[in-house]
C-alpha positions in Angstrom: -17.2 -0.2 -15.6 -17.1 -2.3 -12.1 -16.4 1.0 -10.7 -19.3 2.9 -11.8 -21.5 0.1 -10.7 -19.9 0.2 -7.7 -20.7 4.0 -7.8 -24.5 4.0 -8.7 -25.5 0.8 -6.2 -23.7 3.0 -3.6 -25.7 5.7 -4.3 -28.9 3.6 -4.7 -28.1 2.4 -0.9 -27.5 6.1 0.4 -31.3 6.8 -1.0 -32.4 4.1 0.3 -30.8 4.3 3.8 -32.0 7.7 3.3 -35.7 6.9 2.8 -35.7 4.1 5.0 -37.3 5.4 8.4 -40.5 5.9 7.6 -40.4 2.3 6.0 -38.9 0.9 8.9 -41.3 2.4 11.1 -44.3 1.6 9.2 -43.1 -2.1 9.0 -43.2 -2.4 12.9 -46.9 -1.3 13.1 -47.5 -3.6 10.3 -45.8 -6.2 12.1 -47.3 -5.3 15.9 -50.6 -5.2 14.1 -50.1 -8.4 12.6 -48.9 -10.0 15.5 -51.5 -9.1 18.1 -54.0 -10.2 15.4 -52.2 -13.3 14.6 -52.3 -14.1 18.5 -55.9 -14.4 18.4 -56.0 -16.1 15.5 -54.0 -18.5 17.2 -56.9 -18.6 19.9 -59.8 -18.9 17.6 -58.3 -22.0 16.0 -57.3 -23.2 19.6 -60.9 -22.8 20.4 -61.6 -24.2 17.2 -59.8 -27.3 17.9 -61.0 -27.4 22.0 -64.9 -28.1 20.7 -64.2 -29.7 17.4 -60.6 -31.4 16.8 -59.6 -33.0 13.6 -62.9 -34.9 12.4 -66.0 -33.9 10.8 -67.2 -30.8 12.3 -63.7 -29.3 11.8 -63.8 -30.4 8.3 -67.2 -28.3 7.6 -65.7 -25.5 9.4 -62.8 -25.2 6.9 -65.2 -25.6 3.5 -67.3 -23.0 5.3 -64.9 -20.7 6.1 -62.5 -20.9 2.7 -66.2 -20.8 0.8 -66.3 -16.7 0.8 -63.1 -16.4 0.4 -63.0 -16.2 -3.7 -65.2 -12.9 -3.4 -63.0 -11.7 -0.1 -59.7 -12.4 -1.9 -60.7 -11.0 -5.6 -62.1 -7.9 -3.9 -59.9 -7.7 -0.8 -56.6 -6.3 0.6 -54.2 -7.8 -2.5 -56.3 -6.2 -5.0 -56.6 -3.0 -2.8 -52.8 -2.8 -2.6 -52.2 -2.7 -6.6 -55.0 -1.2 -7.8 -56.1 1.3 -4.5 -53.0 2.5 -3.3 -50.5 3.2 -6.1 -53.0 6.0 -7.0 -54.6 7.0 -3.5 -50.7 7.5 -3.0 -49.6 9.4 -5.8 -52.6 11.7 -5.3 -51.8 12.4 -1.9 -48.5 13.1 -2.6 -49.2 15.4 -5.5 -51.5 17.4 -2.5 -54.6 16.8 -4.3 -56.4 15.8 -0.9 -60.0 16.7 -2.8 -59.6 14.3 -6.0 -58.2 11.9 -3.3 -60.9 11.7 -1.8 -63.2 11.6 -4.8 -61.3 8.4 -6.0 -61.8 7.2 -3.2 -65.7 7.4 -2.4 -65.4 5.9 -6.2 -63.7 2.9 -5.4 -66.2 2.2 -2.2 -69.6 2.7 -4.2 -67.6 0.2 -6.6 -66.9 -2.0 -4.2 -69.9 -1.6 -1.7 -72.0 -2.9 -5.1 -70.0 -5.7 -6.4 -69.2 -7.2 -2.8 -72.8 -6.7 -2.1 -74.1 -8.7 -5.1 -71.3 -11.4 -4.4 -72.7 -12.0 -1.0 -76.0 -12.2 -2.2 -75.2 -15.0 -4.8 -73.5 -16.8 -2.4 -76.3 -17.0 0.0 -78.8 -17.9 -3.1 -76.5 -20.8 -4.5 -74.6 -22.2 -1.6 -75.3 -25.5 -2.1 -73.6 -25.8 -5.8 -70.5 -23.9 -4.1 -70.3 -26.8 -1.9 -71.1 -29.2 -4.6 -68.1 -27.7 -6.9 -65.6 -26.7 -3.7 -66.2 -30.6 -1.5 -67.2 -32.9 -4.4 -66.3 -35.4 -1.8 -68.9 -34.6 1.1 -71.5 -35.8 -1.9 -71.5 -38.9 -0.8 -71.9 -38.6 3.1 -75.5 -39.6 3.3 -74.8 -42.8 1.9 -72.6 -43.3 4.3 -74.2 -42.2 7.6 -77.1 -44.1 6.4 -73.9 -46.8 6.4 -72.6 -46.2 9.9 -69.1 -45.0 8.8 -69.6 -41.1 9.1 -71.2 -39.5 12.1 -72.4 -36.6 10.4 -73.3 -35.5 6.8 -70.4 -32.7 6.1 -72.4 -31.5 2.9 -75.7 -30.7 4.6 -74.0 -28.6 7.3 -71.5 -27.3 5.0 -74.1 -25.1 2.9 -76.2 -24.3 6.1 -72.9 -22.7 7.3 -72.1 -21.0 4.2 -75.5 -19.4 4.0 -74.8 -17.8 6.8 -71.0 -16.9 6.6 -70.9 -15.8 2.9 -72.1 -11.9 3.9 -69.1 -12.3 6.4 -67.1 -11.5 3.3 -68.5 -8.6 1.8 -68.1 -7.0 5.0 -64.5 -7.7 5.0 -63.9 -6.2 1.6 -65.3 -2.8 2.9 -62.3 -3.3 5.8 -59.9 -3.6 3.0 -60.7 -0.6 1.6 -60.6 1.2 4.7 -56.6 -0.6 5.1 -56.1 0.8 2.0 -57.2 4.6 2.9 -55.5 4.7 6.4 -51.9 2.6 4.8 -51.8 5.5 2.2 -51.7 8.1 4.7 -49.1 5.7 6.5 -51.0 4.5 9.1 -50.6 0.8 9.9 -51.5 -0.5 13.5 -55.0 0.4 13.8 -55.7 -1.8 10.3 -53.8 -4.8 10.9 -55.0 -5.2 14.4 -58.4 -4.5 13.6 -59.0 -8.6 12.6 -58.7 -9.2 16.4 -61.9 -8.6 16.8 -63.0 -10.5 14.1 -61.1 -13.5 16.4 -62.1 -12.3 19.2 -66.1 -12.6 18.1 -65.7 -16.2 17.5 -63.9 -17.2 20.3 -66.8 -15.4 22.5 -69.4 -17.1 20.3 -67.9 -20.6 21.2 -67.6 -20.2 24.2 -70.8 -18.6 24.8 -72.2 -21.0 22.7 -70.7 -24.2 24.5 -72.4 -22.7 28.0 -75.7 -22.3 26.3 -76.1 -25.8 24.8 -74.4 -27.5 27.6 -74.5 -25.5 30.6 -71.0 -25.1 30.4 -68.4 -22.9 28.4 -65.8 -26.0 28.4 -66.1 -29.5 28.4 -66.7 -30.4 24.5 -67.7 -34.0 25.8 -70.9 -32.5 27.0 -71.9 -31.6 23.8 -73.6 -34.3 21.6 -73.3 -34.2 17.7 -76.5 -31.8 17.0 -74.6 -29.9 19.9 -71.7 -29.4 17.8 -73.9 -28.9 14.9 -75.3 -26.3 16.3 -72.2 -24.4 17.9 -70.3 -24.5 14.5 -74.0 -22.5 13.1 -73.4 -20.1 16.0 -69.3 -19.8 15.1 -70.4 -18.9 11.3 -73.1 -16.1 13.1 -69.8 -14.9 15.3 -67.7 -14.6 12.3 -70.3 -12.2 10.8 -70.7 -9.9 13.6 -66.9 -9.9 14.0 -66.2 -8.7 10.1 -68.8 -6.1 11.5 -66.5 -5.3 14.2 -63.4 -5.1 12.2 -64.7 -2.3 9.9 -66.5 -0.6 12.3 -63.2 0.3 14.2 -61.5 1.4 11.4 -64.0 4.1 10.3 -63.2 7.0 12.7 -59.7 6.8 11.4 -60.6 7.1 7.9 -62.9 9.8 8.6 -59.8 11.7 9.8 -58.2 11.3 7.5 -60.0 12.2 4.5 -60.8 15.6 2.9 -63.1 15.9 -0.1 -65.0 12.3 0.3 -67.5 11.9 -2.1 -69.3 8.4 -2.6 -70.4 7.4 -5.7 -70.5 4.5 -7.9 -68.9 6.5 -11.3 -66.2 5.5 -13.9 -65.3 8.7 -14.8 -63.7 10.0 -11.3 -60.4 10.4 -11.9 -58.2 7.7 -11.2 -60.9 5.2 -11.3 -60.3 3.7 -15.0 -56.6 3.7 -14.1 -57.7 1.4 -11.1 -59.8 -0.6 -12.9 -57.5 -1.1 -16.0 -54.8 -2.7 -12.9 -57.8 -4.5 -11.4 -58.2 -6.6 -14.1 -54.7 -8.7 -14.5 -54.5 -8.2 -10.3 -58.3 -10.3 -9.8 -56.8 -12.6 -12.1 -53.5 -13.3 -10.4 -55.5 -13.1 -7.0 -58.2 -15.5 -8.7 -55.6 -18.0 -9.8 -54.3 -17.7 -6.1 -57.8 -18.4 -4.5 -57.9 -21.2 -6.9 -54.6 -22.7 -5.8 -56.4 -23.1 -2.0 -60.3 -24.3 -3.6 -58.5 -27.2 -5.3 -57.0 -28.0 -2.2 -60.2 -27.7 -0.9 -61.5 -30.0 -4.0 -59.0 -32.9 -3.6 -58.9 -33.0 -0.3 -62.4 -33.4 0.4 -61.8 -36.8 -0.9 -59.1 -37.8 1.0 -59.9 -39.6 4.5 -61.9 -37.7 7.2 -60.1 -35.4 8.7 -57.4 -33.9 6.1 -59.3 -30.9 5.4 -59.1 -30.0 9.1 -55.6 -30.7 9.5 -54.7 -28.6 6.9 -56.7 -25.9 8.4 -54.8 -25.9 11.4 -51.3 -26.6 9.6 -51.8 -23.4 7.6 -52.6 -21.0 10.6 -48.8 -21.6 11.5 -47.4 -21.5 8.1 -49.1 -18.2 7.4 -47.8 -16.7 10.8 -44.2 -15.8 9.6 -45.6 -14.6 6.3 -47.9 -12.3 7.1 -46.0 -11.5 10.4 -42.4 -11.0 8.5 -43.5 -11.2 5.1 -46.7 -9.0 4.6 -45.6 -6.3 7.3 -42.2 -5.6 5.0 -44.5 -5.8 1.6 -47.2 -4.0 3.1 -45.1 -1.1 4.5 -43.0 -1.2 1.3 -45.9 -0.6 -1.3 -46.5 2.8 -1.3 -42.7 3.9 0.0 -41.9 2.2 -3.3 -45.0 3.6 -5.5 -43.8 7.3 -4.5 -40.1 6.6 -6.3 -40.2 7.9 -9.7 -38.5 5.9 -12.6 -35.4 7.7 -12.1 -34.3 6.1 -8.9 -34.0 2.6 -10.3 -31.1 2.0 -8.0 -32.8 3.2 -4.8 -36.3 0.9 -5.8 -33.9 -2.1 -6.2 -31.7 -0.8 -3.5 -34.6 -0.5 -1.1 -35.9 -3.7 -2.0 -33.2 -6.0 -1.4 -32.6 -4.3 1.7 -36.1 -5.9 2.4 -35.6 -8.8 1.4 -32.6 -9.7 3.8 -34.9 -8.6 6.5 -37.5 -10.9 5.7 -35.1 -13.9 5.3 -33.7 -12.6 8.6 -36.8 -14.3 11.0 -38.5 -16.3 8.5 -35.2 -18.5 7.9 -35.3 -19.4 12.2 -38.6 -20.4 11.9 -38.6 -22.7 9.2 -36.1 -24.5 10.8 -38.0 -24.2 14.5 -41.3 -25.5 12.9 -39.4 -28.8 11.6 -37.3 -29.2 14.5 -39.9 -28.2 17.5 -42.7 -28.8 15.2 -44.6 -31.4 17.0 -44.1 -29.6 20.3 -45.6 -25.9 18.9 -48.7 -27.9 17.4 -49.2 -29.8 20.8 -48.7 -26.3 22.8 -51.4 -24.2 20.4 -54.2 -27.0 19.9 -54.0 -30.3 21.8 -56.8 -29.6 23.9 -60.2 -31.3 24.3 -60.6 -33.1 21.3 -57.7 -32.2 19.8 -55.8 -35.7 20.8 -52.2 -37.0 20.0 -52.8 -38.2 16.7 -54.3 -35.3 15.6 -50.7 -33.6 16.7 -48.1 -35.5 14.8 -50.7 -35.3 11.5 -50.9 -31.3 11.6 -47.1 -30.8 12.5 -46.3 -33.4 9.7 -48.3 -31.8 7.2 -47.1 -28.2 8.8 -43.5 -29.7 7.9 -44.2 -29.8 4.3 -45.5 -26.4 4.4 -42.5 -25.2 5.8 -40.4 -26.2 3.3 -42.0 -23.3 1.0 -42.2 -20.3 4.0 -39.2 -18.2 2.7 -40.5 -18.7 -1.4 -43.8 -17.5 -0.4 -42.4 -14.7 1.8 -40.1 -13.6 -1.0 -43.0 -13.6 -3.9 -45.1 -11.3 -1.9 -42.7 -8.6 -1.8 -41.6 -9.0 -5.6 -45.4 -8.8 -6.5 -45.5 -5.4 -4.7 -42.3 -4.5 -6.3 -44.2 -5.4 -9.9 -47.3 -3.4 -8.9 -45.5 -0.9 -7.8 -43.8 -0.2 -11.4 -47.1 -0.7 -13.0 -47.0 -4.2 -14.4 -49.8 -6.2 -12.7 -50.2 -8.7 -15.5 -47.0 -10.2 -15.1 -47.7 -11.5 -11.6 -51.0 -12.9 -12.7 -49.6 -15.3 -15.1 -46.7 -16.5 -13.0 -49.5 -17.5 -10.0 -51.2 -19.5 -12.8 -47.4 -21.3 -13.4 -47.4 -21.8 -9.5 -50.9 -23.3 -9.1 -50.4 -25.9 -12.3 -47.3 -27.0 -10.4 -48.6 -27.2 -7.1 -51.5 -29.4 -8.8 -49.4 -31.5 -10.8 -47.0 -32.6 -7.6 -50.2 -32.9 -5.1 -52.2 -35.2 -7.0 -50.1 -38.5 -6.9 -48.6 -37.2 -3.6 -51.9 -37.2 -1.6 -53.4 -39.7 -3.1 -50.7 -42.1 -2.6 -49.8 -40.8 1.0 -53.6 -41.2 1.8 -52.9 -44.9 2.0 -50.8 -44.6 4.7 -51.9 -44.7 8.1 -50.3 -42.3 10.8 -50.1 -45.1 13.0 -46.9 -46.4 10.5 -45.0 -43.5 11.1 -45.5 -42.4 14.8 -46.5 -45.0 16.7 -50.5 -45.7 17.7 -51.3 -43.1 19.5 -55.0 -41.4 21.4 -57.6 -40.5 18.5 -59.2 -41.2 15.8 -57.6 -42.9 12.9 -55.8 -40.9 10.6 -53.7 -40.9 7.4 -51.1 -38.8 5.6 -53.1 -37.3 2.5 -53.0 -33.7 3.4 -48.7 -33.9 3.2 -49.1 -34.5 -0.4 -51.2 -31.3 -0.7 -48.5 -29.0 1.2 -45.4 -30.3 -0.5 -47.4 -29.5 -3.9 -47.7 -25.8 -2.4 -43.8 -25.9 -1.5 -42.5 -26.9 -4.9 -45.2 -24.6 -6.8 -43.8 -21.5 -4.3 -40.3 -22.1 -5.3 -41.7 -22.2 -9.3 -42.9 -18.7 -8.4 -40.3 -17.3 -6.5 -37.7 -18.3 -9.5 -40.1 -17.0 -11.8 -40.8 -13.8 -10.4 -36.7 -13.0 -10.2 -36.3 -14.1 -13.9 -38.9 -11.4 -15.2 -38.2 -8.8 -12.7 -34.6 -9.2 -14.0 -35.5 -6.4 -16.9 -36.3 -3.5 -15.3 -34.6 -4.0 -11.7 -31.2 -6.1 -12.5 -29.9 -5.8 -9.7 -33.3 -7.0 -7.6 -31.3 -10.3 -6.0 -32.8 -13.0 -4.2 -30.0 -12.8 -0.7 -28.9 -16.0 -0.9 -25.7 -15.1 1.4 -28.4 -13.6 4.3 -30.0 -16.9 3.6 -27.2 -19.1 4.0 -25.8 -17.2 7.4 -29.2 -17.1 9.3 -29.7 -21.0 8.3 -26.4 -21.8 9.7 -27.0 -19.9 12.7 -30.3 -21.2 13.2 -29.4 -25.0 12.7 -26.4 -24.3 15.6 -29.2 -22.5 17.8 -31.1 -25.4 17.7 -28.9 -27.6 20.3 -29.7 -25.9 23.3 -33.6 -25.8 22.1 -33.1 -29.7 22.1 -31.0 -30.3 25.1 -33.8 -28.1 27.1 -36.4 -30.4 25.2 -34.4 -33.3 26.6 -34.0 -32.5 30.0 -38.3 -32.1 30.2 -39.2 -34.7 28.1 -42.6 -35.4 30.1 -43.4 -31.9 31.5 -46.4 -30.0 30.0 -46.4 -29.2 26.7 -47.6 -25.2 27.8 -44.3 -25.1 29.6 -42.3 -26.9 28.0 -42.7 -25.3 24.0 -42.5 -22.2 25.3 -39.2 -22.4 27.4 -37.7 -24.4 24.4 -38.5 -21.5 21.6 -37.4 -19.3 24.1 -34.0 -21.1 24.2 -33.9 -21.3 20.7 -34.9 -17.8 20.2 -32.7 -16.7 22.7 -29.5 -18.4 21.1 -30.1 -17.1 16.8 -30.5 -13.6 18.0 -27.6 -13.5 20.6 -25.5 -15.3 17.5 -26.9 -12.5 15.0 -26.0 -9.2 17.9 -22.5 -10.6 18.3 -21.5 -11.3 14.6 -23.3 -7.7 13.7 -26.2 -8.5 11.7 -27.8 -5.4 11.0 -31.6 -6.9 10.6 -31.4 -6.9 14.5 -31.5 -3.5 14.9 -34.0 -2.6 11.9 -36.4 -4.7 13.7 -35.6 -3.6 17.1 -36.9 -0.1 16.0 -39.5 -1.1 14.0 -41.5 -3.3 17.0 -40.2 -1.0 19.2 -39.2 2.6 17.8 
């Protein structure tokens, strides 16, 4: 009996191993993609933070930005995934090029109407989507009127989502487009398309900061209608950037596709199929979406100032998940979608093969963000008015997030693996387990950590008064990502038993990240007052330097899978 298993998870490896290159490959473009687009996200929210810091302004920027997100999440790249390109996929592969490309002209009338009409509601009733997302910014007239708020965050908030919402229609059109050029196993050009979504806003800030103040630096120069008015400008830049970002993509899916034929029917085939998946995939994107509006909700009535630090404590949380997380799942998805039923082993085979590469860079950084935490957030944003105490808040509340990186990476390759045997409802109701969880541990946590002043922990320090609230919202998220890694396992258990989480990769790469960190400190120790822009980056380095020198000698083989997948 131990033999035979023995036998048929052999085998399952072989096809796997066997499969593997285009995976592999795919995963790098993914990943270089990702990474070139994550660099100027970094940027943007460096930008971000150079003209508006942690405060008010950068508060209205996150409720503004997070505000079309329902309609660009529901609609968007998840969705796409499991409903798009299971089918676009199979099509191709079956060399039916011409009812390809019927299904997909389908699915873009579909989705050219319903993102369309989305928009337009948003813009018609932005100020109740304010009202129901920031219940908190209700009362800021009361208390400008009352000298203790310099600006009325509710005001600005639906001025700026007036103007954003269209933003995200666009982006679900560039979603689609992912979706046509992944199928045909094309990755870069996709996932380094949002750079010029970044790159838009960056040029708008700047270009806005000259205009208003005769300068493109110097946020001092600009007085708060200034400010006002340069976040307006961002929201405009955002627009034209989601513009951008399908533009480019468009001569690449013209190449690729025969037998395009738009229209808005039901009845191409493929398209009820789609739509039959949609349903339970909107719903476990919705619940998702829902997980970061109540964050949204409760934090809006924490102290001014949490919903910004979030904002920029989730920009480096999400970096190892979509850089190490979404390129494996993303490249994975329709590699897996082509295995028929009868290569169970090689599907669960394939996919825990994955998994140890994912927990093979996204261990290292968890422990890098809560050992060199402070120093990476200083490096990225303190700038302008980005000041000291708005450091140690974001890399505290970037700490809790941490905590959760490797569950969330894991989940998002088990929901592929679920969509990619058919069964999108499954994943829908675990996200609802995760986002009761997250809610039930956040509540007391931020209300009760909102009572206590940064100051108490750190040390007074440069800025503005701050307090701890937005912790208590990412160690909900941490404990609600575990909840949904476990449950994912447990019901993926039926059809692929032998689907693992690597708990052994796990434990090797912590251990060899917690030695790596000593020469990352003694570096740190030996420039404890040189600039941060140095400093950071010769300390990851270090770090960097030592886990994968550790992982060549001992003969990990994730080091060479991602060797030639960033590099060939």
């Amino acid at each position: 009996m131990g033999d035979e298993a023995e036998t048929v998870s052999a085998e399952g490896e072989s096809d796997a191993a066997g499969e593997s290159a285009a995976g592999e490959s795919a995963a790098g473009s993914v990943a270089g993609g990702i990474f070139l687009s994550r660099i100027f996200g970094l940027l943007r929210e460096r930008a971000v933070a150079y003209f508006f810091g942690v405060g008010a302004h950068a508060d209205v920027l996150q409720v503004a930005f997070k505000s079309p997100n329902l309609l660009q999440n529901l609609l968007g790249e998840g969705t796409i995934s499991a409903a798009f390109i299971p089918i676009y996929s199979r099509l191709i592969e079956e060399e039916r090029p011409e009812a390809a490309g019927r299904f997909a002209g389908a699915i873009f009338g579909l989705l050219l109407a319903a993102a369309g009409g989305g928009a337009l509601l948003g813009v018609v009733f932005a100020e109740p989507i304010v009202t129901v997302l920031a219940p908190g910014f209700l009362d800021d007239a009361a208390r400008v009127a009352a000298g203790t708020l310099p600006l009325n965050r509710f005001d600005l908030a639906v001025r700026a989502v007036r103007i954003i919402f269209p933003m995200a229609g666009v982006l679900v059109l560039s979603a689609w487009a992912l979706g046509v050029l992944n199928s045909h196993r094309q990755f870069f050009v996709p996932y380094v398309a949002p750079t010029l979504w970044n790159a838009a806003i960056i040029a708008t800030l700047f270009g806005g900061g000259y205009a208003l103040a005769g300068t493109p630096g110097a946020p001092e120069a600009l007085a708060g209608d200034g400010l006002t008015r340069l976040l307006l400008m961002a929201c405009v830049g955002a627009f034209g950037g989601g513009l951008l970002q399908f533009g480019v993509q468009l001569p690449f899916v013209v190449g690729r596709m025969e037998g395009f034929s738009f229209s808005v029917s039901t009845r191409v085939e493929g398209v009820r199929e789609a739509l039959s998946a949609f349903g339970p995939v909107v719903a476990s994107r919705g619940v998702a979406q829902l997980s970061a509006y109540l964050d949204l909700f409760l934090a809006s009535w924490l102290a001014v100032g949490a919903l910004s630090a979030l904002r920029y404590a989730q920009i480096l949380y999400m970096l190892p998940i979509s850089l190490f997380g979404m390129s494996v799942a993303a490249s994975e998805l329709p590699e897996l979608s082509r295995l028929t039923q009868e290569k169970v082993a090689a599907f669960s085979a394939r996919l825990r093969r994955s998994l140890r590469q994912i927990a093979f860079l996204t261990v290292p950084t968890v422990v890098g963000y809560l050992a060199f935490g402070v120093l990476l957030v200083g490096a990225l944003f303190r700038t302008g008015q980005f000041q000291a105490a708005s450091t140690w808040l974001v890399a505290i509340v970037l700490g809790g997030y941490s905590l959760g990186i490797l569950a969330t990476t894991f989940s998002r390759l088990f929901q592929n693996a679920f969509y990619a045997i058919g069964d999108t409802t499954t994943p829908a109701w675990i996200a609802v387990l995760r986002v009761t969880v997250s809610t039930v541990v956040a509540v007391p946590a931020m209300f009760g950590l909102d009572t206590v002043a940064l100051e108490r922990v750190v040390g007074p320090l440069s800025g503005d008064g701050l307090f701890l609230g937005a912790l208590g919202l990412s160690l909900g998220a941490t404990v609600g990502a575990w909840v949904e890694v476990a449950a994912l396992r447990y019901w993926l258990r039926g059809p692929l038993p032998d689907a693992g989480l690597p708990w052994g990769q796990v434990g090797w790469t912590g251990g060899l990240a917690l030695a790596a960190l000593g020469p990352g400190a003694v570096v740190w120790g030996l420039l404890p007052n040189g600039p941060v822009l140095v400093v950071a980056p010769v300390v990851v380095a270090a770090y960097a330097a030592v886990y994968l020198g550790a992982a060549w000698g001992l003969g990990f083989d994730e080091i060479d899978v991602w060797t030639r997948r960033l590099f060939g």
